[in-house]
C-alpha positions in Angstrom: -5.1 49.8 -48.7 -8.1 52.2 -49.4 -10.3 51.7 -47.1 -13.3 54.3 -49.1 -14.3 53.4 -52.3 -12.5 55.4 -55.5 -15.5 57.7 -56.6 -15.9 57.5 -60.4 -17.5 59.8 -62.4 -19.3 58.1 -65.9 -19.8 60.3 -69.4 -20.8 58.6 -72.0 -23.2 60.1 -74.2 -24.9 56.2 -75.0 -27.0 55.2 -72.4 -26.3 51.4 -72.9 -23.0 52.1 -72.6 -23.3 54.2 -69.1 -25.7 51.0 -68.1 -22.6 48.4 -69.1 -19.9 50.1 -67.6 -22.0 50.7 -64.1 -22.6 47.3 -64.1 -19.1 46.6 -64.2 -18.4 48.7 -61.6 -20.9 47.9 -59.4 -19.6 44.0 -59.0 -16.6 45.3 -57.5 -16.9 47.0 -53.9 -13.6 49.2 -54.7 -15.7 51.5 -56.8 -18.3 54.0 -55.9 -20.7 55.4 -59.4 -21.3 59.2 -57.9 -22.8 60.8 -60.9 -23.2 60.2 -64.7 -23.5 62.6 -67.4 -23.6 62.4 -71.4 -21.2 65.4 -72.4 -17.9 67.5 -71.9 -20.0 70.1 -70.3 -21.3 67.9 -68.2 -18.1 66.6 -66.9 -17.1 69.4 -65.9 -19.6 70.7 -63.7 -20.3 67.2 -62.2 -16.7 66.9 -61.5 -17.0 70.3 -59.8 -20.1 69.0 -58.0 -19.0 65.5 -56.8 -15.1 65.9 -57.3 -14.7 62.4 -58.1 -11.2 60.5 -58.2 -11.7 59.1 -61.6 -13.6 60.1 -64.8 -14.6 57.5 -67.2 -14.6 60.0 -70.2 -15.8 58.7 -73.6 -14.3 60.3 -76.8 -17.1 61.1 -79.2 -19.8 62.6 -77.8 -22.0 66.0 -79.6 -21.0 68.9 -78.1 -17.9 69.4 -76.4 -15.8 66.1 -77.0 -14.3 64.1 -74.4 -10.5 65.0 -75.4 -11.5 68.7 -75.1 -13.7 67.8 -71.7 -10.7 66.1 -70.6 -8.1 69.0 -71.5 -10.5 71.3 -69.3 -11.1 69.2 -66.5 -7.1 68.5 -66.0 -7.1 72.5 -66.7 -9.1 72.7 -63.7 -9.1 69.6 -61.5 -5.7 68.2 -62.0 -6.0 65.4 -59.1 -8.8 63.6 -61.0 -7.9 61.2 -63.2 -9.3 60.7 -65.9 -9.6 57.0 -68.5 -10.8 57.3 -71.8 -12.9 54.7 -73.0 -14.1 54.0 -75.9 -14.4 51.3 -78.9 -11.6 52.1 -81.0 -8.2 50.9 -80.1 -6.4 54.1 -82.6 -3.3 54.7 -81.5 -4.1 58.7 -82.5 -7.0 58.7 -79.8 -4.7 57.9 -77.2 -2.0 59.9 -77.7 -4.3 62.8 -78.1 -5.8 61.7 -74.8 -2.0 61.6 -73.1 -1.7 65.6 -74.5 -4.6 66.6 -72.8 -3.9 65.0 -69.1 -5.4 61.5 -69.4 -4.0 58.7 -67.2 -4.9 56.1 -69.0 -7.1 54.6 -71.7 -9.7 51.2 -71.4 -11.6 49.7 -74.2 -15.2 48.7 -74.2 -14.5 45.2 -75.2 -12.4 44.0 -72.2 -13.9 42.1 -70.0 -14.9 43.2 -66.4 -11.4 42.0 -64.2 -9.4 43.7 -67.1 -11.5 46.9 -65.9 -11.2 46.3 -62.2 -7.2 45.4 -62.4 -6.4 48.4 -64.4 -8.9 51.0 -62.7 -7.6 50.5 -59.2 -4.0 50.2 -60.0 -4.6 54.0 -62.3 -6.4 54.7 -58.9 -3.1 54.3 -57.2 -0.7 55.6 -59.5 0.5 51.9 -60.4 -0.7 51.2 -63.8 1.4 49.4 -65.9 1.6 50.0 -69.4 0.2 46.8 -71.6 2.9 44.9 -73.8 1.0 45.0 -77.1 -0.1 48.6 -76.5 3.8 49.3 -75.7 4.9 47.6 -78.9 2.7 50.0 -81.0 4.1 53.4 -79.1 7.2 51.7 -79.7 6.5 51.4 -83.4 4.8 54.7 -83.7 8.2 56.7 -82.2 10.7 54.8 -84.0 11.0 57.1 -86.8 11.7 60.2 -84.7 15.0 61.3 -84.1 16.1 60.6 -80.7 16.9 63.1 -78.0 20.3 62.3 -76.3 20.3 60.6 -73.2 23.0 62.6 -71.4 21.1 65.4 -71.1 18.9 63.5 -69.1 18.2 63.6 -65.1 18.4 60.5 -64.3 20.7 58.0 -62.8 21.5 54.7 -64.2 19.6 52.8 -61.6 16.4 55.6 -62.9 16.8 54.5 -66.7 16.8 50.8 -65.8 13.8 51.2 -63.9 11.9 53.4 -66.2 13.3 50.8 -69.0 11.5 48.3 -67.1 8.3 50.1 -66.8 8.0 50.6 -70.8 8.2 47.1 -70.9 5.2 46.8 -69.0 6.3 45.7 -65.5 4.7 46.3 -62.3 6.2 47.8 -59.5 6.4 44.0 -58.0 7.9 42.7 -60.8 10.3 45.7 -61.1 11.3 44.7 -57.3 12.3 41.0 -58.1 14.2 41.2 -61.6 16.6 44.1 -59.8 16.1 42.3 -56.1 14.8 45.5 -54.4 12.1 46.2 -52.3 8.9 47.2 -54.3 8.9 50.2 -51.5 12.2 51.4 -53.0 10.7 50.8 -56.5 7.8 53.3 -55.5 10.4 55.7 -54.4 12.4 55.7 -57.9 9.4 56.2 -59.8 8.0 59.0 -57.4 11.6 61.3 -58.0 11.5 60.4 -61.8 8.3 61.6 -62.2 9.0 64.4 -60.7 12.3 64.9 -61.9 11.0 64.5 -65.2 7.9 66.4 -64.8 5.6 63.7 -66.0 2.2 62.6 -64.3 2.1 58.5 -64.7 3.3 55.5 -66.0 2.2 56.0 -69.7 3.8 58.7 -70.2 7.0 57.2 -68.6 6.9 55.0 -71.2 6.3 57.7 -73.9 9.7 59.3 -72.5 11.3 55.9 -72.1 10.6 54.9 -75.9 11.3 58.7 -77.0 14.9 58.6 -75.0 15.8 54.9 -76.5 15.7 53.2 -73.0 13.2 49.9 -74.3 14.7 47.0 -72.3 18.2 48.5 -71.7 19.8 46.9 -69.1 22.9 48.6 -67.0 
């Protein structure tokens, strides 16, 4: 258990919308506002300043936008991680976020425990990957040819569990449908990822949708 707070970093170019998302924050110990700022160039030399361990990057903002901000940031700072948030739930913005090094991707409207949930389990490297939002990747891949699955890395145990994790699974729920330790479940997805090469569970589930792995079952 962290026993410091996670140290968030907020750009948003709207000051109500700093104000809201601060509040959020502030009604949950876990987190820690260390600076704010209004622009990509902001974030990146706050983030060199207070080197925080999560960015809450907006995507339209004058200047230097937050996908570019983010690309640069990653570029530079590639432990932070950064969540885009913003009011529109386009499927585009996100996987435009995911090419530039984003872990993960929170809209305005959700209420505060969706924010704290989600926040400290990207925090951790445990975020699970929403059904609906899984069913529209799903849907946005379906038409693209297929890589074949025997050039992959990965054991059969590895494809079940990253089948799992497209699904939208947690780590604990991973542990009781395959009756393993959710340790052991942790280890799996640690040597996929780097087996793979990938960074978190999103895009897992991009790879997992792209390979044809959706709920298989070995």
């Amino acid at each position: 258990m962290n026993k410091q707070p996670f140290r968030v970093l907020i750009i948003d170019d709207s000051d109500l919308a700093r104000e809201g998302i601060r509040t959020i924050l502030s009604s949950d110990s876990t987190f820690e506002v260390v600076a704010e700022g209004q622009s990509g160039e902001e974030a990146l030399e706050l983030t060199e300043k207070w080197m925080p361990d999560i960015i809450l990057m907006d995507i339209q903002m004058p200047g230097m936008g937050g996908l570019e901000a983010t690309k640069q940031v990653k570029d530079k700072f590639p432990y932070v991680k950064i969540v885009m948030v913003t009011v529109s739930d386009d499927i585009a913005h996100l996987f435009d976020a995911l090419k530039r090094g984003a872990q993960g991707y929170l809209l305005k409207n959700l209420n505060p425990e969706s924010w704290h949930e989600y926040l400290k389990a990207i925090a951790v490297d445990e975020a699970p990957m929403s059904r609906e939002l899984a069913f529209r990747i799903l849907k946005e891949f379906s038409q693209q040819e297929k890589p074949d699955p025997d050039n992959s890395p990965l054991t059969a145990r590895e494809r079940e569990i990253l089948g799992r994790v497209a699904e939208g699974l947690s780590n604990r729920d991973i542990s009781v449908a395959l009756c393993i330790s959710e340790n052991t479940v942790k280890n799996h997805l640690k040597n996929i990822l780097q087996k793979l090469h990938l960074e978190n569970r999103v895009q897992l589930t991009r790879y997992a949708f792209e390979q044809g792995w959706m709920g298989k079952r070995t």
